[in-house]
N, C-alpha and C positions, 0 to 999 in steps of 0.2 A: 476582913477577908471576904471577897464576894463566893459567890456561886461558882464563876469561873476559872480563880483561882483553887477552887476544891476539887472540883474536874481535874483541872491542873495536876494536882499532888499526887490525886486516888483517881488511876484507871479502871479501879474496879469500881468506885462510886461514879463513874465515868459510861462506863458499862452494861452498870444496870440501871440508869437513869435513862441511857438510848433502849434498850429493853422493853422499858416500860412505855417509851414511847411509842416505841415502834409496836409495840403492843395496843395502843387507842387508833394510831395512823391505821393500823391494819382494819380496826372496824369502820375507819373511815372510807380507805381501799374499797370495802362491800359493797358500802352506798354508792360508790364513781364506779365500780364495776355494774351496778344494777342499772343506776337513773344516769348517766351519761348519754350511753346506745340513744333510751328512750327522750332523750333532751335534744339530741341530735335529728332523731326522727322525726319529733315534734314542728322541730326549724324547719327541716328540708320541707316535711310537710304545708308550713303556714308558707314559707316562699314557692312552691309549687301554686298555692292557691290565688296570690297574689301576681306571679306571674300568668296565670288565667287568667286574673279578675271574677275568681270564683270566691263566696263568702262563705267561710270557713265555718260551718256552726257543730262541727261536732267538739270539739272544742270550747267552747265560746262558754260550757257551763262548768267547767272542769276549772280549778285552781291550778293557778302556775305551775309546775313541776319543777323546782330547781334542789343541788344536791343539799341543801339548809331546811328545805320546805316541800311539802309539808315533812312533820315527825313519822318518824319508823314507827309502824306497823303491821301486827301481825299478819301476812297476806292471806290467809284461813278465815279470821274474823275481824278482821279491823283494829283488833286491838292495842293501842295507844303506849307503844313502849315506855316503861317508866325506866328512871336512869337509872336506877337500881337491878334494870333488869338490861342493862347497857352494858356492864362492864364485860372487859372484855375476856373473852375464854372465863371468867368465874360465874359468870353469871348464867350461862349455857349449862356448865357444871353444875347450879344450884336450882336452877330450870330441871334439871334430868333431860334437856335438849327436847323441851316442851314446851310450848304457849302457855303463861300462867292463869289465860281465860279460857281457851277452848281447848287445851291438853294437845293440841295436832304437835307435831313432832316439829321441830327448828333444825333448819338442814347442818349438819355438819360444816359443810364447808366454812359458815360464816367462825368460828372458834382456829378451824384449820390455816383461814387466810391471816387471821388477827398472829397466831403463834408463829406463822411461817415468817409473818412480817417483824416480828418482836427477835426471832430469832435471827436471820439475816442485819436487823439493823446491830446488832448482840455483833456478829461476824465482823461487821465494818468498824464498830466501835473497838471492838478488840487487833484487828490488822492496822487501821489508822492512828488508832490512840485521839486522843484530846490534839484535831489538828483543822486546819483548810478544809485539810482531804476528806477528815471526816464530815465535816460542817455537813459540804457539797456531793460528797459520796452516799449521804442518807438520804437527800429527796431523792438523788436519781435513783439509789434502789427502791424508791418506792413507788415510783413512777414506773419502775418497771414491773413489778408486781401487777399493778393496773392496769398496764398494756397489756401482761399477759392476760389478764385475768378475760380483760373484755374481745382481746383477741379468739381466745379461746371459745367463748360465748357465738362473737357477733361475725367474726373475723374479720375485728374494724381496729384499726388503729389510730386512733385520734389525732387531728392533727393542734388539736386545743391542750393534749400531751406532750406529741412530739415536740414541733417546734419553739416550743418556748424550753424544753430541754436542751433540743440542739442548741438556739441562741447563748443559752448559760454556757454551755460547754465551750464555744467559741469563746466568751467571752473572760472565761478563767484561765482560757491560753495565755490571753495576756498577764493574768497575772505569775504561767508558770506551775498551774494551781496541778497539772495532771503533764500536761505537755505544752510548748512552746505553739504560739500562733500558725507560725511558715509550716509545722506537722498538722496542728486544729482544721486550718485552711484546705490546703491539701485532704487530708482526711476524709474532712466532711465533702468535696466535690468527689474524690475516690470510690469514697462510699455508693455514693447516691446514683452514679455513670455505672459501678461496676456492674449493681443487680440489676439497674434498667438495661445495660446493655445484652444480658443474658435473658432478662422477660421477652424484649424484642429477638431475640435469636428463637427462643424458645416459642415464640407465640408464632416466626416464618416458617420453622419447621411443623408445628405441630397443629396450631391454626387455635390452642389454647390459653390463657393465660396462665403460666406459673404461677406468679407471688401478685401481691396487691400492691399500690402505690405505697401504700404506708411501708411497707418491708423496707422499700430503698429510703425514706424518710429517716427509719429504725437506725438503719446499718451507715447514714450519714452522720448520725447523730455520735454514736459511737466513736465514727471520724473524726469527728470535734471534739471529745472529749481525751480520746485518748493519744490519735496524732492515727496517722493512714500506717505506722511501722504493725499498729496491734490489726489491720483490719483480713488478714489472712488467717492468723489464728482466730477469731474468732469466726470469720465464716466456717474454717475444717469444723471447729469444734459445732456451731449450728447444725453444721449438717448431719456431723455424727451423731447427733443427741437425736436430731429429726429424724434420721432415717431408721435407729434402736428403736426411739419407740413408734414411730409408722409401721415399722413390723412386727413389733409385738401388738399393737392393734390389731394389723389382720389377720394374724392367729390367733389371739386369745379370744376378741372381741366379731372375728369373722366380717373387720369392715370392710367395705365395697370400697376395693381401689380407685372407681372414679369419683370417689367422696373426697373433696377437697381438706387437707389438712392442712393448719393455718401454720405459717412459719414463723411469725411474730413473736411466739411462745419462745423456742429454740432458741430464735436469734437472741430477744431477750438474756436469757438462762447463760448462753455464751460470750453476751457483754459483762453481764454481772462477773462471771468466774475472772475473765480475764480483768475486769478490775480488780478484785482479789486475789488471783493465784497468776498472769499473766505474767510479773516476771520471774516467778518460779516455773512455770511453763516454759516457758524459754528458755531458762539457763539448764533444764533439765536436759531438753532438747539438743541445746547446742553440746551439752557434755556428752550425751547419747550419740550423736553424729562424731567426735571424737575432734569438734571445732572449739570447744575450751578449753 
């Protein structure tokens, strides 16, 4: 009997083996929330330079920056994380959320990303069971984790994320894997026309940019994976979540309305539910309307 067949059997050895996964994915999350932006920056940069014909030397003594290389380090002192001091949420715990060379403090969030991710891959693993859906419902939820993550940071949304997401999601249409091609198709162009069409409305009116490229990218991607029927609930629900806390930001936090809040996050947060509770949301809905 292999591995797969014991998945198979036991949902719950099923469960907590995604758990744990998604428990190491999350510390990996940190590192493509950190060294991504600055990978990306790096690029733009050395093609900036090149298209001058200008020689790049601030760089030139600096080693490559990729998310492999170099190893985690304490950003206080250098210090050369050992794998022991890698694991993930236990090891923050046995740290007392401290450098074990220079005592400075290790920010919370890296233990809060790792659990949040352990725990959502936990949610998928138990709604999908041992299936397709789960296989390919666990990178996307972790890909969106990382979009939010760097959304939040950079307000960038990668398109070395997106679109190799989107393509997958098209490409499971065919197999039927979430929704049917002729809905993926549709979707994904739905998607991507509806938010441009409104950035453009909103940028003749008001002479600003609403949302960034990447949004409509996000909300195409969605399109293809779930078919263009789920793409209204999820934008209501985006927006709901956006606009809750955009104003509990500005009364708790006192932020300055012309301070741009990144939508990516939201939008995020409202594809995942709706992959999870989307057609429970709906049939809720339609019984509440008094249509089933």
């Amino acid at each position: 009997m292999n591995f797969l067949s014991v998945f198979q059997q036991s949902p719950l050895l099923f469960a907590v083996a995604c758990t744990l996964l998604g428990l190491f994915v999350g510390s990996f999350l940190n590192v493509v929330a950190y060294r991504l932006p600055k990978m990306m920056e790096i690029d733009w940069r050395n093609q900036c330079h090149d298209f001058l014909d200008i020689k790049n030397t601030s760089e030139a003594s600096s080693p490559p920056l990729t998310l492999s290389r170099p190893g985690s380090s304490c950003p206080h002192c250098g210090h050369k994380i050992k794998a022991w001091e890698n694991i993930p949420v236990i090891s923050w715990l046995l740290l007392r959320g401290h450098c074990s060379e220079c005592k400075k403090p290790i920010s919370l969030r890296y233990p809060v990303i790792e659990l949040a991710t352990g725990l959502l891959s936990l949610a998928v693993a138990l709604h999908f069971g041992f299936s397709w859906q789960a296989a390919t419902a666990l990178p996307l939820t972790w890909a969106l984790i990382a979009l939010t993550l760097i959304d939040f940071d950079e307000q960038l949304l990668p398109d070395s994320i997106v679109l190799p997401m989107l393509w997958l999601g098209l490409l499971l249409s065919i197999f039927g894997i979430f929704t049917d091609s002729h809905s993926a198709i549709i979707g994904a162009v739905a998607g991507y026309l509806s938010l441009w069409t409104v950035f453009q409305l909103f940028k003749l009116l008001t002479g600003k940019e609403g949302m960034g490229y990447g949004d409509f990218k996000l909300f195409a991607l969605f399109g293809a994976w779930f078919g263009w029927q789920s793409l209204i609930q999820i934008i209501l629900l985006s927006s709901v979540v956006g606009a809750v806390v955009g104003i509990l930001l500005i009364i708790i936090r006192g932020r300055d309305r012309n301070i741009p809040i990144p939508f990516g996050p939201y939008l995020a947060a409202a594809g995942w539910i709706s992959l999870i509770w989307g057609d429970l949301i709906n049939a809720a809905y339609l019984q509440w309307a008094g249509l089933a």
